[in-house]
N, C-alpha and C positions, 0 to 999 in steps of 0.2 A: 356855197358852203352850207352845211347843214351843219342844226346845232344840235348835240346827243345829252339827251338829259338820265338822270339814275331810272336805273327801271326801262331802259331801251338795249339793243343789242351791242352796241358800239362801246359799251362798260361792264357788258358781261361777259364771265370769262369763257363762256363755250363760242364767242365770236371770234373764231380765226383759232379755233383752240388746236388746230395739227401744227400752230407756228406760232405760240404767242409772243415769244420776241422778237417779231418779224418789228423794226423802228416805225410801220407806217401804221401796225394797230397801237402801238407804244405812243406814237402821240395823239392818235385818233383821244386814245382814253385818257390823256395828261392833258388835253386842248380842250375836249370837250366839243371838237369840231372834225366835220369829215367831208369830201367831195360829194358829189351827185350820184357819182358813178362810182362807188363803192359797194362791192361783193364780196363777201365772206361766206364761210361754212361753218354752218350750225355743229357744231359737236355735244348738244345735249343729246345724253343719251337714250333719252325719251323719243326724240326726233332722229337718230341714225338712221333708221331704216329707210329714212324719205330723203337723206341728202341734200339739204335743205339751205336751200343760197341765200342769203338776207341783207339788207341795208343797217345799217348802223343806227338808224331812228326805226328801225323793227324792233319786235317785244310780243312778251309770253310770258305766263305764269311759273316760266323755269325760271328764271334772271338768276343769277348768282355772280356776284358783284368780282370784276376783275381785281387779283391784285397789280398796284402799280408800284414798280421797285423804285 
């Protein structure tokens, strides 16, 4: 298990952002913790054009902090 700290993708909202009530980015972001093998899609719209797969402990000067309901 990996652990996701602020400022990584696993807590920002453009990680998984075509689904973000999907229950399994919902507790990635309430745990704080995520698999090995965890892939999502970048939805910063800075990044579109490149379609961009990412870990959950990736990071970039876009972070924009998920909200968690």
């Amino acid at each position: 298990m990996l652990t996701i700290h602020d400022g990584q993708c696993g807590k920002c909202a453009h990680f998984g952002e075509d689904h973000p009530q999907d229950e399994k980015l919902v507790q990635i972001r309430i745990s704080g913790r995520a698999g090995e093998h965890v892939l999502e899609s970048c939805g910063h719209p800075q990044h579109a054009d490149l379609h961009l797969m990412v870990t959950p402990i990736s990071a970039c000067e876009g972070f924009t902090p998920a909200k968690v309901a």
